[in-house]
C-alpha positions as CSV (number, residue, x, y, z in Angstrom):
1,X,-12.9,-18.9,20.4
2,X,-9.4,-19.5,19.1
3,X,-8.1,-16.8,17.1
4,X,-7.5,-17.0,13.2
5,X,-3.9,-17.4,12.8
6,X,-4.0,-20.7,15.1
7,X,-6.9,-21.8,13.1
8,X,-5.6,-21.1,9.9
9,X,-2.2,-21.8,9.9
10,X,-1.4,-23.6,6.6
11,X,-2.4,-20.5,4.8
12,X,1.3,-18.9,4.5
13,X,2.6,-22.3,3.2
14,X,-0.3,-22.5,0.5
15,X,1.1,-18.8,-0.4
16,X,4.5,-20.3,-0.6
17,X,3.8,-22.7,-2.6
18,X,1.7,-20.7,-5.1
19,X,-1.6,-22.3,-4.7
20,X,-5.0,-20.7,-4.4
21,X,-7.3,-21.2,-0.5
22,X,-10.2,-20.5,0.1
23,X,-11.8,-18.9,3.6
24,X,-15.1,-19.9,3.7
25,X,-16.5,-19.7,7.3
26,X,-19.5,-18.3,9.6
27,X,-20.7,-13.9,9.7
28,X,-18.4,-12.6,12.4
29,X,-16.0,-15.1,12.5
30,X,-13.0,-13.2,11.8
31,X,-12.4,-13.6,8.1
32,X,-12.0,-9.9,7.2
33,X,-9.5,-9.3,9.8
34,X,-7.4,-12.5,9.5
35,X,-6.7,-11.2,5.7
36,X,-5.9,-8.0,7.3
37,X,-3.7,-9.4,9.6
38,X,-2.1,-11.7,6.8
39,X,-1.6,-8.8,4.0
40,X,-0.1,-6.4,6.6
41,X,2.1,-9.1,8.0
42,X,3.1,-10.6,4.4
43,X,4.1,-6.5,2.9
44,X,6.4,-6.3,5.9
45,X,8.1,-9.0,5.6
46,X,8.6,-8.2,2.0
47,X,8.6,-11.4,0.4
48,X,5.6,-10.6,-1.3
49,X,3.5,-7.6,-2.6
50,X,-0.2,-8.2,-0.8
51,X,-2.9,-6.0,-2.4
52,X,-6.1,-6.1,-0.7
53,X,-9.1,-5.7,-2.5
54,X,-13.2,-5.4,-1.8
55,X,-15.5,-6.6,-4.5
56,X,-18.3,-5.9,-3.1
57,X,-19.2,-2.8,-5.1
58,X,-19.4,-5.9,-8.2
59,X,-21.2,-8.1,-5.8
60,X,-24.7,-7.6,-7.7
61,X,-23.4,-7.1,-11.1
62,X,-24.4,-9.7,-13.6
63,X,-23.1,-8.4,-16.8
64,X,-19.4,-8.7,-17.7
65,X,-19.7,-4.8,-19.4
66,X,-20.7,-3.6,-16.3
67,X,-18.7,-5.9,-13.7
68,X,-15.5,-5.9,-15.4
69,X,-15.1,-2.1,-14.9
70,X,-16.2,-2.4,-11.6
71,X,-14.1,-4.5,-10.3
72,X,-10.8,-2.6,-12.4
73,X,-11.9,0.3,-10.3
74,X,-11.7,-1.3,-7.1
75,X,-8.3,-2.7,-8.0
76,X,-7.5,0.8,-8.5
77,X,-9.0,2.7,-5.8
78,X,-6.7,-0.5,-3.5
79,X,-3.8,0.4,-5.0
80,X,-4.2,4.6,-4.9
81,X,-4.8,3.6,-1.2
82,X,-1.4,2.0,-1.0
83,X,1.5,4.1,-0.4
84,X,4.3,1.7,-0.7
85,X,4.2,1.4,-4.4
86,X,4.1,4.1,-7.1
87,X,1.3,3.7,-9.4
88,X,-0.3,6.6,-11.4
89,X,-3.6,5.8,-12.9
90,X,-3.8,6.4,-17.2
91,X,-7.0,8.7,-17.6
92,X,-7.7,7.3,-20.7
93,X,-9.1,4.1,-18.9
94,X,-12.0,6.4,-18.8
95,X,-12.4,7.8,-21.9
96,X,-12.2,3.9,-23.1
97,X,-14.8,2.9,-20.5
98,X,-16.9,4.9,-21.7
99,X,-16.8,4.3,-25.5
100,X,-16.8,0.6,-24.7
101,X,-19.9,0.6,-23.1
């Protein structure tokens, strides 16, 4: 099986260029860690800022009340995970989130 950079290689040039890709491709195939690969590769360069993100807690979520939130949190949890930025989180979010709903 060839590996995911030779497979995918017009992927930084669609970054470049400022254009959305999608990676649609079989279970197991190497998705996950190509993005991996990519983010890692693209912060170190420094060119770019690469957050990664899972949205699978919002997967199952059908109302934009609930799924909005959801996914909010998982941007946050991404980027309290990443220690090359300084970000503080506003606890108020909370108290708002809760009076919305």
């Amino acid at each position: 099986m060839l590996n995911a950079s030779t497979r995918l290689q017009g992927v930084e040039q669609l970054i470049d260029q400022k254009q959305y890709f999608v990676i649609h491709a079989a279970r197991q195939s190497g998705k996950t860690t190509y993005l991996h690969d990519l983010f890692k590769r693209l912060n170190a360069e420094g060119k770019y800022y690469v957050l990664y993100c899972s949205l699978e807690k919002a997967h199952n979520i059908a109302e934009p009340e609930r799924g909005i939130p959801t996914i909010f949190d998982c941007i946050v949890l991404a980027l309290q995970k990443t220690s090359s930025i300084p970000f503080t989180y506003d606890e108020s979010y909370e108290q708002d989130k809760k009076t919305d709903l």
